[in-house]
C-alpha beads as a LAMMPS data file, in Angstrom:
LAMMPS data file: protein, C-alpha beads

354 atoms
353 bonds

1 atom types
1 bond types

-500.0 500.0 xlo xhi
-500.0 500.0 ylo yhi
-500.0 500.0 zlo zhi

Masses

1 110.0

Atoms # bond

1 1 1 366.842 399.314 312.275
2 1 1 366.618 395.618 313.517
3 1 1 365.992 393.000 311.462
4 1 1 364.201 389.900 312.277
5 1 1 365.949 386.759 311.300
6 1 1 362.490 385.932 308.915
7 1 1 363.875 386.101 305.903
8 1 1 360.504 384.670 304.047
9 1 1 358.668 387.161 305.373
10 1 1 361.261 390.054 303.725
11 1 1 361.339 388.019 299.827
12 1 1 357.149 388.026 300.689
13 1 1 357.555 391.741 300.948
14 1 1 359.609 392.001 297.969
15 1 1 357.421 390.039 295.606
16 1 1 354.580 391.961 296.804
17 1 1 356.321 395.710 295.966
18 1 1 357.131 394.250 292.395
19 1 1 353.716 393.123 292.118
20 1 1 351.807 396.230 292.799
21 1 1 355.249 398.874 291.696
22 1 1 355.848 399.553 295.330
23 1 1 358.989 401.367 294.845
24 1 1 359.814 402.321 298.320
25 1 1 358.402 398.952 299.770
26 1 1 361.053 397.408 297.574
27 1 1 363.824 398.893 298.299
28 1 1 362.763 398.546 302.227
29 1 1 362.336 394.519 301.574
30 1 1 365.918 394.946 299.970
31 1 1 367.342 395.940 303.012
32 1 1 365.305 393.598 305.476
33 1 1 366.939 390.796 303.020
34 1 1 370.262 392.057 303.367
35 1 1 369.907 392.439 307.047
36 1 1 368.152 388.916 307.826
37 1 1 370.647 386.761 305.133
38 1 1 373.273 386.668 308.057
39 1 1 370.725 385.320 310.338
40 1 1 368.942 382.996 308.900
41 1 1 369.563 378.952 308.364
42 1 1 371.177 377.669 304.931
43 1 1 367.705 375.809 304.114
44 1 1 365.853 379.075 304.356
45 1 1 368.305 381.031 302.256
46 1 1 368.162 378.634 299.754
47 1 1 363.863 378.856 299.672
48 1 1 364.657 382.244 299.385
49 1 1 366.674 382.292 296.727
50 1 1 364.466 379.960 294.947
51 1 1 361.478 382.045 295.121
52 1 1 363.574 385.160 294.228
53 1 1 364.299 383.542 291.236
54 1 1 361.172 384.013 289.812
55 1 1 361.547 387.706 290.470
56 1 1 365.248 388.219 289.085
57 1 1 364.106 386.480 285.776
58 1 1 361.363 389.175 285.058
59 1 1 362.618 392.521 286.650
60 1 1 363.543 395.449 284.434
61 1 1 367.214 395.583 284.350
62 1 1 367.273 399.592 286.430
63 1 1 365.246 398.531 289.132
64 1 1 366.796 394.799 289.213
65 1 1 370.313 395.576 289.591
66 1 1 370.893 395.938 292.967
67 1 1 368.566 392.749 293.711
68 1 1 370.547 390.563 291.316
69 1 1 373.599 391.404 293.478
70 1 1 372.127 391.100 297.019
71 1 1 371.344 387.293 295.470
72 1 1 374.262 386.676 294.767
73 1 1 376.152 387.704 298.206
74 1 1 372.674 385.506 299.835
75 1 1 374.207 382.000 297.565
76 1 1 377.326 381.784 300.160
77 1 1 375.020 381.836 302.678
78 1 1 373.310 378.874 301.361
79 1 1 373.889 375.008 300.238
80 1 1 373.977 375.246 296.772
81 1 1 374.748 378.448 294.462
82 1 1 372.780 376.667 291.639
83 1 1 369.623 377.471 293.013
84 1 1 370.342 380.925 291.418
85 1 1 373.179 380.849 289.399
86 1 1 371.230 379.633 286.185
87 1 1 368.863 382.841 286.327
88 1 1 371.896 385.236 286.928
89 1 1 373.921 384.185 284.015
90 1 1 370.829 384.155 282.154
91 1 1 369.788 387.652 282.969
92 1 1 373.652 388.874 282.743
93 1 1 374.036 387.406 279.524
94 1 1 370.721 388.966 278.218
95 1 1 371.813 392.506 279.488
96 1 1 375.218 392.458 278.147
97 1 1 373.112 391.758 274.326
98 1 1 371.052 394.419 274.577
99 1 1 373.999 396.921 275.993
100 1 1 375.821 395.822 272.631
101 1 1 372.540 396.431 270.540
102 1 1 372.519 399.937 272.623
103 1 1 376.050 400.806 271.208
104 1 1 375.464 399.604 267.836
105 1 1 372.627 401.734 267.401
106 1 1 373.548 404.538 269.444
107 1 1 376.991 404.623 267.973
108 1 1 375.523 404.658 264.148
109 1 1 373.265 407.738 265.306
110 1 1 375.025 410.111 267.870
111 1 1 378.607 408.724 267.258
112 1 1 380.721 408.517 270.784
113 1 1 378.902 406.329 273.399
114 1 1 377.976 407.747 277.131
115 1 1 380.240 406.511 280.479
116 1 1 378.345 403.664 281.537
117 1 1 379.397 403.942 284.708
118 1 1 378.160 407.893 284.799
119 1 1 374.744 407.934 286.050
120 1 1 374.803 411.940 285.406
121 1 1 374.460 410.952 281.784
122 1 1 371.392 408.679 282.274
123 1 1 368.981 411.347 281.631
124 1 1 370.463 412.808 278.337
125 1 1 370.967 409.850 277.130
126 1 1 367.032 409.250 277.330
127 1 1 366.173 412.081 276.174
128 1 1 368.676 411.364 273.063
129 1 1 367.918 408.047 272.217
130 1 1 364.239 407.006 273.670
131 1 1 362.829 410.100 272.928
132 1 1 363.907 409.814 269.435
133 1 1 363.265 406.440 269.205
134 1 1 359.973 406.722 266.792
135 1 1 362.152 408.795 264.255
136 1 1 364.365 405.731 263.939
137 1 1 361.256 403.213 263.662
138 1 1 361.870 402.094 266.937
139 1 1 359.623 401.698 270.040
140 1 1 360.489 403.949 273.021
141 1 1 359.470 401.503 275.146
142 1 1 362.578 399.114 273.312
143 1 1 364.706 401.914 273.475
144 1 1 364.136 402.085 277.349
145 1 1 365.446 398.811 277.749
146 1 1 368.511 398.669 275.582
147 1 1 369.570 402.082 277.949
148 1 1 368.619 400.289 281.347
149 1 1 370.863 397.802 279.708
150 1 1 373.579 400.332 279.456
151 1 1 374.105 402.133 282.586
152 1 1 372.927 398.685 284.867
153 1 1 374.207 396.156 282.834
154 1 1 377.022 395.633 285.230
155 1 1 375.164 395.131 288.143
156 1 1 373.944 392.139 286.737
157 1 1 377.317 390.735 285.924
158 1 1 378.710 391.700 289.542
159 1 1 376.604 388.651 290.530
160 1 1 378.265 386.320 288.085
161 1 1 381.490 387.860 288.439
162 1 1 381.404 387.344 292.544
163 1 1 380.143 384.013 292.122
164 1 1 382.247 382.523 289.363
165 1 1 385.787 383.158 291.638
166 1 1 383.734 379.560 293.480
167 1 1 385.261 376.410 291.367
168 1 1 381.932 374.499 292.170
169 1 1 379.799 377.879 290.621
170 1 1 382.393 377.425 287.579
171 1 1 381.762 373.519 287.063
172 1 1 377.942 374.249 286.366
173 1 1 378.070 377.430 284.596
174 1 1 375.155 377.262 282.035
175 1 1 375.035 378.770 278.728
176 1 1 379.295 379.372 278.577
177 1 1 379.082 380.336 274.970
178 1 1 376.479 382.258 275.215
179 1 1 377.413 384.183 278.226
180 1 1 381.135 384.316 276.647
181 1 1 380.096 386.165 273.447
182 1 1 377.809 388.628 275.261
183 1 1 380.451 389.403 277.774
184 1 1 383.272 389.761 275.132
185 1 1 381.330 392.107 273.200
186 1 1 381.016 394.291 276.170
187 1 1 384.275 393.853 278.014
188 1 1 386.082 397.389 276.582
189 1 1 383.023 399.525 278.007
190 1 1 381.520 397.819 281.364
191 1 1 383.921 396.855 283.871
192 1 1 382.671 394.140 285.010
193 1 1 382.505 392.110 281.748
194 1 1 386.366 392.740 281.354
195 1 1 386.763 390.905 284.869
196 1 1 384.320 388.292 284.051
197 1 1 385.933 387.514 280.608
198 1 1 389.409 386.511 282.220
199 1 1 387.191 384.264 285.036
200 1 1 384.903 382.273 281.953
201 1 1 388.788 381.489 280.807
202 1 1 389.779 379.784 283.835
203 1 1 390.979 376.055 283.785
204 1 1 390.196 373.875 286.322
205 1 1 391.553 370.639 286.776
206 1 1 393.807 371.349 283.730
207 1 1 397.087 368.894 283.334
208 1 1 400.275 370.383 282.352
209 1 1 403.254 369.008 281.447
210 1 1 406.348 371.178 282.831
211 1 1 409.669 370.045 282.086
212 1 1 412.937 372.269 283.644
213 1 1 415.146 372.353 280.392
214 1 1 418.664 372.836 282.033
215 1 1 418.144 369.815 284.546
216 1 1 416.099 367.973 281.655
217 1 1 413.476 367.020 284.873
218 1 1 409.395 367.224 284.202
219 1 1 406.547 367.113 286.301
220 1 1 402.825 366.178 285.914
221 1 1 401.287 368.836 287.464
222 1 1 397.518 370.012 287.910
223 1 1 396.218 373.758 288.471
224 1 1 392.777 375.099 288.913
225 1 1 391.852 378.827 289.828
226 1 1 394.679 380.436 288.062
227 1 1 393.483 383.759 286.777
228 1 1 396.767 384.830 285.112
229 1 1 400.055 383.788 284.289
230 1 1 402.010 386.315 286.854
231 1 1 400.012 383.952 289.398
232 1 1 401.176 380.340 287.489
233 1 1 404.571 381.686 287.504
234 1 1 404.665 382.475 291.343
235 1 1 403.101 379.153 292.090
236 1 1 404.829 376.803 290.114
237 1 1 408.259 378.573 291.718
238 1 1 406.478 377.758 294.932
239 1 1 405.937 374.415 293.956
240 1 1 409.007 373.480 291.908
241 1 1 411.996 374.837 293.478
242 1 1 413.114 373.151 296.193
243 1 1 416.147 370.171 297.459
244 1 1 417.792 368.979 293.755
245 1 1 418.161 365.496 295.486
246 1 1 414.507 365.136 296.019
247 1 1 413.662 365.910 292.604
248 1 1 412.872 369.547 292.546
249 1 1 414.726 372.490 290.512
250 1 1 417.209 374.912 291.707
251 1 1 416.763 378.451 292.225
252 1 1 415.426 381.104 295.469
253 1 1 411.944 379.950 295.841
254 1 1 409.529 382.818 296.366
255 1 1 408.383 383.932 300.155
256 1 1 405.749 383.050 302.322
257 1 1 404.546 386.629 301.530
258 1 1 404.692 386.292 297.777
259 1 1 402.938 382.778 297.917
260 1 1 399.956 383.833 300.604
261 1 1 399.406 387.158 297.829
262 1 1 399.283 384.409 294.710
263 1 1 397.177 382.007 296.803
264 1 1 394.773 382.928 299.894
265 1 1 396.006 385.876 301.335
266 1 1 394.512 388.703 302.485
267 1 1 397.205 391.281 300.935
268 1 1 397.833 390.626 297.581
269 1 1 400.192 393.465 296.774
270 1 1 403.241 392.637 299.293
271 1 1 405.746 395.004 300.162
272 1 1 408.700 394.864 297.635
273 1 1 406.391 393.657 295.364
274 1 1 406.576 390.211 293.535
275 1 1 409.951 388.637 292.583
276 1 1 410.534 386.344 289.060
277 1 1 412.138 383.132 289.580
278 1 1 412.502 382.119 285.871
279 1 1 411.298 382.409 282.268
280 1 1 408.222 380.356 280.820
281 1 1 408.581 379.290 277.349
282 1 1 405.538 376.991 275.505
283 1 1 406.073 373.963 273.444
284 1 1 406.829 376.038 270.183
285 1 1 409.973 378.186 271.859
286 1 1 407.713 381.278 272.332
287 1 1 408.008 383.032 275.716
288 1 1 404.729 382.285 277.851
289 1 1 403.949 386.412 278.988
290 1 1 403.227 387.015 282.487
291 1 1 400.099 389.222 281.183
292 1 1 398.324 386.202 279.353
293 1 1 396.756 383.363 280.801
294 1 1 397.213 379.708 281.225
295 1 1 394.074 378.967 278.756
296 1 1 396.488 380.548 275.965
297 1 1 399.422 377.661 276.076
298 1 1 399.293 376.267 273.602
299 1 1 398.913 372.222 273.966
300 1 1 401.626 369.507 272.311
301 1 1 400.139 365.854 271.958
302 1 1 396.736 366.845 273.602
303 1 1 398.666 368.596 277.018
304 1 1 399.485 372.384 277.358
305 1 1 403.054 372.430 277.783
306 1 1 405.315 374.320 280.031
307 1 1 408.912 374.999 279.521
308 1 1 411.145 376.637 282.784
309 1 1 414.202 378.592 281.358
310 1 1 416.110 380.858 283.244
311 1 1 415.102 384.596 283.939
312 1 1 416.635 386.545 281.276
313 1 1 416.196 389.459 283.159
314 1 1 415.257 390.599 286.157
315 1 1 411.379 390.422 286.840
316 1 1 408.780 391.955 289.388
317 1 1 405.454 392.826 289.712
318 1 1 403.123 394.180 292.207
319 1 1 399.842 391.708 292.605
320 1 1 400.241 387.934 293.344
321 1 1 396.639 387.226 292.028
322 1 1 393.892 389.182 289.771
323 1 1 390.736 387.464 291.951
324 1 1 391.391 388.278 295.482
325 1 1 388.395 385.531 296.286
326 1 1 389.414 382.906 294.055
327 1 1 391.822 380.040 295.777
328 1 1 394.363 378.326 293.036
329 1 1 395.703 375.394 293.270
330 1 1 399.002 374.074 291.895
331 1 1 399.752 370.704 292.761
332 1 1 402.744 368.385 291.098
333 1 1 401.105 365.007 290.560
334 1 1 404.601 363.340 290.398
335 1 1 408.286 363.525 288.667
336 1 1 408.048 362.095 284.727
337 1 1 410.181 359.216 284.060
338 1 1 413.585 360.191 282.849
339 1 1 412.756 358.732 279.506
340 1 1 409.540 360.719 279.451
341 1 1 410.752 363.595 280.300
342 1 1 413.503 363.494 277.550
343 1 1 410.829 362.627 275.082
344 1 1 409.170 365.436 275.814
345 1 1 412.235 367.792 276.111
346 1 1 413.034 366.535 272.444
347 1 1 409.431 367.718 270.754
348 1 1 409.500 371.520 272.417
349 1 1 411.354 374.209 270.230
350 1 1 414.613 376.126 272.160
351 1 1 413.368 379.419 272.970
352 1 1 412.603 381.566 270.424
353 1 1 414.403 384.815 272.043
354 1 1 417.647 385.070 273.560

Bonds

1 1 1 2
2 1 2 3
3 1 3 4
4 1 4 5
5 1 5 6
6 1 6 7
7 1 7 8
8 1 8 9
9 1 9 10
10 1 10 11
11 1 11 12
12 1 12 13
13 1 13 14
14 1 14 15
15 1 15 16
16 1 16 17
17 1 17 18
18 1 18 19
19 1 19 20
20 1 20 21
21 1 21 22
22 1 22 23
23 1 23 24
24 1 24 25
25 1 25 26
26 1 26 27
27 1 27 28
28 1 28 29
29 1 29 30
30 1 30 31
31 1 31 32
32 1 32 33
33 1 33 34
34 1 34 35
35 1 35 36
36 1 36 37
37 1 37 38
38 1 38 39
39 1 39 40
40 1 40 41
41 1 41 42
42 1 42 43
43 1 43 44
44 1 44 45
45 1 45 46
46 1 46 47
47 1 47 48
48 1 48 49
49 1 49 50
50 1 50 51
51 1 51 52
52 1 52 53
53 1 53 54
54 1 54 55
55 1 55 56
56 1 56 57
57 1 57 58
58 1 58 59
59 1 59 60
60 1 60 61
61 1 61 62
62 1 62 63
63 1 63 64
64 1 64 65
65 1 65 66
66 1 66 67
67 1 67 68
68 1 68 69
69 1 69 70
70 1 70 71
71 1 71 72
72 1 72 73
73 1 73 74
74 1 74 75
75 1 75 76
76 1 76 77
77 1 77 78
78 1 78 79
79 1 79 80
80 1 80 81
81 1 81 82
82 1 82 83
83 1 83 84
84 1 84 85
85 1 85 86
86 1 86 87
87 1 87 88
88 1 88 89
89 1 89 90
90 1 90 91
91 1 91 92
92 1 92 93
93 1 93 94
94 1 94 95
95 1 95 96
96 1 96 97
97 1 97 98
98 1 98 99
99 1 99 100
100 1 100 101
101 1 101 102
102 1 102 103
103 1 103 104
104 1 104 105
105 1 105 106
106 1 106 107
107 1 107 108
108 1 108 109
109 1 109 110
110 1 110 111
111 1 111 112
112 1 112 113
113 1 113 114
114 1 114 115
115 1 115 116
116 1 116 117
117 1 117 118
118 1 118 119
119 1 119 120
120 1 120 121
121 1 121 122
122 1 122 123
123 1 123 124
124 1 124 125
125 1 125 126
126 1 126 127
127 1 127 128
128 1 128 129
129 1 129 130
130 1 130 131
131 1 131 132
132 1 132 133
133 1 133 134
134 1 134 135
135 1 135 136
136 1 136 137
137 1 137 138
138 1 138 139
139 1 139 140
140 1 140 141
141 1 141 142
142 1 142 143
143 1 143 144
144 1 144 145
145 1 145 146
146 1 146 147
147 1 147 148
148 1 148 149
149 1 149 150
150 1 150 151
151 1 151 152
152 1 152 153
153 1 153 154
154 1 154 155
155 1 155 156
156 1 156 157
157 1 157 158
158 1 158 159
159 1 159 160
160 1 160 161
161 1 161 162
162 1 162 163
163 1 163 164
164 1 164 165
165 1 165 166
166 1 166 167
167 1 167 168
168 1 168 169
169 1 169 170
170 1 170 171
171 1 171 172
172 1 172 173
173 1 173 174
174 1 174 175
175 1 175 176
176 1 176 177
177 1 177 178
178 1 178 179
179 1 179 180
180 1 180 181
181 1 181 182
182 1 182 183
183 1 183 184
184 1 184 185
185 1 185 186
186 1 186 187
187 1 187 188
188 1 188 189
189 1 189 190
190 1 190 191
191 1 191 192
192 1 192 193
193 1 193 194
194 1 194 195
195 1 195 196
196 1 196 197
197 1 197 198
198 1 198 199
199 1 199 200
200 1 200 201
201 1 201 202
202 1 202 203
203 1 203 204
204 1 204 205
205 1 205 206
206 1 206 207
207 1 207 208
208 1 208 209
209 1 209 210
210 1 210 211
211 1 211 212
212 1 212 213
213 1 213 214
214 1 214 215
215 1 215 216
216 1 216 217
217 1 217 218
218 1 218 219
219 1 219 220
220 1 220 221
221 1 221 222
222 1 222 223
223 1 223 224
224 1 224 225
225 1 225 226
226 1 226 227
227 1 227 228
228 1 228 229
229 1 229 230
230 1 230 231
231 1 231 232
232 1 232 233
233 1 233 234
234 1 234 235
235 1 235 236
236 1 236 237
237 1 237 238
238 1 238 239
239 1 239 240
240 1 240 241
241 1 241 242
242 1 242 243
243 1 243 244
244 1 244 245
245 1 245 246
246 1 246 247
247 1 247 248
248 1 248 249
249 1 249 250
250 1 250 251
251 1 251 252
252 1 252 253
253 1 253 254
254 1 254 255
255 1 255 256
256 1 256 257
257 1 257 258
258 1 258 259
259 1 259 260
260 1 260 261
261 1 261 262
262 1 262 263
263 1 263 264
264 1 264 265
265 1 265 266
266 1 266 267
267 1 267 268
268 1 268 269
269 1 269 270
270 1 270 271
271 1 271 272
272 1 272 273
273 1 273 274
274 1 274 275
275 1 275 276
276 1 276 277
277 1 277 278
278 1 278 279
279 1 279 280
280 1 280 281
281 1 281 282
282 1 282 283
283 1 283 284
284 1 284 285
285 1 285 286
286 1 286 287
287 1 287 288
288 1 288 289
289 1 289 290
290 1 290 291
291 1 291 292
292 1 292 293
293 1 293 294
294 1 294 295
295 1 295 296
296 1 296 297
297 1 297 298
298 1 298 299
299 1 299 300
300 1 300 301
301 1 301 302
302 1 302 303
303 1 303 304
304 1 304 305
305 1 305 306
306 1 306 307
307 1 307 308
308 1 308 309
309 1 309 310
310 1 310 311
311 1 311 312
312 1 312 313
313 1 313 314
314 1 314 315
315 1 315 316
316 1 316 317
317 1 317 318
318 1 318 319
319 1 319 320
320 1 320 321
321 1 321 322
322 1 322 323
323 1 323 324
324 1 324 325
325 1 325 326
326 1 326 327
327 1 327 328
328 1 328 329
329 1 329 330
330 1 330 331
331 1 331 332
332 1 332 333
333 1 333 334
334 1 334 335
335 1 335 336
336 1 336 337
337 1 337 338
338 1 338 339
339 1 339 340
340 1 340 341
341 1 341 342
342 1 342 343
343 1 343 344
344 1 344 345
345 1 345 346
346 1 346 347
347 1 347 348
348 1 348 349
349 1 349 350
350 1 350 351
351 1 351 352
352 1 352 353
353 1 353 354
């Protein structure tokens, strides 16, 4: 099937099939969207999204799910994600509180909760718990929801999750707490939500002090899009080790391989995997795990603080970054004075392991 470059005339057809529960006209305006998104300019995918908006904000989760994600893949097509990002999170947020009202009830009744992800057990489950609904004082039309909630919850967090790897989506992402809790809640059952969780703990534009203990250097360095701490290790090798006479720190600085799978490259599991360079230790001598994230150093005098020991043992791992669409940066800002540095290097504890 062609698709005309009209994209207004496609969201028309959509708003018309929710309007009169057109199912199949729907889901044929779905894929005239998809097909004329490509084609058509910024300004009109932005119109689009904004009277899509309207839509996304009122559609029952099951049916809405696949819409909320076409919107979101339409915002890089656009000028400015915050035409729809508001209503995503919004929606997302909502879902993810009634898929943890879902499991609270449905847990107190009929004990181990359905695969989300399982569509098979879609019908059951409506026949268990909306069916039943009136015995427990409940409405079945209520019930309905909190089990569209369930099984499509995730598509509506796809959307935030795709969009929030962006640094300009993450400096205006509305209603953090709320959309924090709600995903945190849901993060051990929907799959989504666990990815989406690391991304709303993402610095950007976060300082760090890093000081290399046996050379007694530090740096002021900034990062931004780091989604774990096997990626801050990688890139502060990258950026760090280097010429001792110009200021940097000893040791085999990672390859170009290693640094394109932490940064921007397309594979992000290179062959050989991912070498350690040295050990990370925080302010208060405990080791700084690869598996954590940079949001969980702890800060001394206001800044997180970063100590560079050497590797106790040998280290590898296989990925260079957990969001293959989310671009880091590590940048040093500038050596500290030698009498800052030593100030510094006198508050943090020695390492707390050997």
């Amino acid at each position: 099937m062609l698709f005309k470059a009209d994209l207004g005339k496609w969201v028309d057809n959509l708003v018309g099939a929710v309007d009169s529960r057109d199912d199949e006209r729907f889901f044929a305006a779905l894929r005239g969207i998809v097909g004329a998104t490509p084609k058509a300019r910024p300004d009109e995918v932005d119109a689009a999204l904004a009277r899509l908006t309207s839509v996304l904000a009122e559609i029952p989760f099951g049916m809405g799910g696949e819409l909320a994600q076409i919107a979101g893949s339409m915002a890089d097509y656009g000028t400015d994600a915050a035409v729809v990002v508001p209503t995503l999170v919004g929606r997302a947020a909502n879902a993810m509180e009634q898929a943890a009202r879902f499991a609270e009830l449905y847990g107190a009744v009929f004990g181990d909760l359905p695969n989300a992800d399982d569509a098979e057990q879609i019908g059951p489950t409506i026949e268990r718990f909306v069916e039943t609904a009136p015995n427990r004082g409940m409405a079945q039309s209520d019930a309905y929801i909190l089990v569209q909630a369930w099984f499509s919850g995730g598509q509506w967090v796809q959307p935030v999750l795709y969009l929030s790897q962006r640094k300009d989506v993450r400096a205006v992402l509305p209603e953090r707490p709320r959309l924090t809790a709600a995903i945190d809640a849901m993060r051990e059952h929907i799959g989504t939500a666990h990815w989406l969780y690391g991304l709303l703990l993402v610095l950007d534009d976060e300082p760090l002090v890093v000081l290399h203990r046996a050379t007694g250097r530090g740096y002021r360095v900034t990062i931004s899009g780091v989604g774990d701490n096997f990626q801050l290790h990688t890139l502060l090798a990258a950026a760090l080790i280097g010429d001792e006479s110009q200021g940097l720190v000893p040791g085999q600085r990672p390859s170009a391989a290693e640094i394109a799978a932490a940064s921007d490259g397309e594979d992000l599991t290179p062959a050989g995997g991912i070498r350690g360079n040295f050990n990370l230790v925080d302010a208060h001598g405990e080791w700084i795990w690869n598996e954590g994230r940079p949001a969980d150093i702890p800060k001394l005098e206001g800044k997180r603080v970063v100590v560079i020991d050497p590797p106790p043992y040998p280290r590898s791992w296989n990925a260079g970054r957990p969001y293959p669409l989310m671009r880091p940066t590590v940048t040093v800002d500038g050596m500290l004075p030698a009498d800052e540095a030593a100030h510094w290097l006198g508050l943090v504890k020695p390492s707390q392991r050997g």
